[in-house]
N, C-alpha and C positions, 0 to 999 in steps of 0.2 A: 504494500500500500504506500504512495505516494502521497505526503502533506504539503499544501498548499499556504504559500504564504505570500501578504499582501505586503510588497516593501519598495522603498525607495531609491532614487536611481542612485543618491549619497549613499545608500547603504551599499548596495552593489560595487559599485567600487570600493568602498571602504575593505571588504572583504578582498576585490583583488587585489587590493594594495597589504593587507597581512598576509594574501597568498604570498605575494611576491616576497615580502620581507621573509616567509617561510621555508623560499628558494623554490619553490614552483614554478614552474615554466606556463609559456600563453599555450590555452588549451589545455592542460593540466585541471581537473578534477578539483575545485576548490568549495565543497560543502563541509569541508570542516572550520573554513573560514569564517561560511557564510551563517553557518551554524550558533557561533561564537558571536557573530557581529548581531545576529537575528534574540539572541539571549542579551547580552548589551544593553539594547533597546526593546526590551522586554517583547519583541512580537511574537502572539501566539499565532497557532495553525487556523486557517480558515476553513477549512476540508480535509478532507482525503479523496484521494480516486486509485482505480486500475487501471483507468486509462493510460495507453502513452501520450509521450508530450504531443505528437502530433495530433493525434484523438484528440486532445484535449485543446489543442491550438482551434481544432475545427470545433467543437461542442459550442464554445467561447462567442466564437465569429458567426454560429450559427445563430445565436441571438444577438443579433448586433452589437457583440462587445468586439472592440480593438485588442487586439492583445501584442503587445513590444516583445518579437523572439530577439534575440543577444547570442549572438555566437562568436567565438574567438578560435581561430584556427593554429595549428603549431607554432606558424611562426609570430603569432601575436597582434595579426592583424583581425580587426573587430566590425563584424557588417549587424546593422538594424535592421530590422525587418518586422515592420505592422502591417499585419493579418486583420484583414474585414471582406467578410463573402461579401460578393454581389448579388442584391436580387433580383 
């Protein structure tokens, strides 16, 4: 099961900036960061699901919510991408 949480773009970085301090590389696996940084700032889980992210990218946009996917590839380079179906 997958928990959901509702967070900030400051937070998001902040975690990859203690990845980094933690010697982590771009695209390196950083939920123990973000784990840390989401405890910090006391946020709790807003759900769960089984779904994959993708599933869940479309569930999202099936209701007309936007959803900001964040990917960072090996070398560090970082593409946005906001997900809204068309009807």
């Amino acid at each position: 099961m997958k928990h959901l949480y509702s967070i900030t773009i400051n937070m998001y970085f902040e975690a990859m900036e203690l990845a980094k301090k933690n010697g982590k590389k771009p695209g390196e696996n950083f939920e123990t960061e973000l784990m840390q940084v989401l405890k910090k700032n006391d946020v709790k889980s807003i759900g769960a699901t089984e779904l994959t992210t993708d599933e869940l990218v479309k569930e999202y946009a099936s209701h007309d919510k936007k959803v900001l996917n964040i990917k960072v590839d090996k070398e560090g380079n970082t593409k946005f991408n906001i997900t809204k179906l068309d009807k």
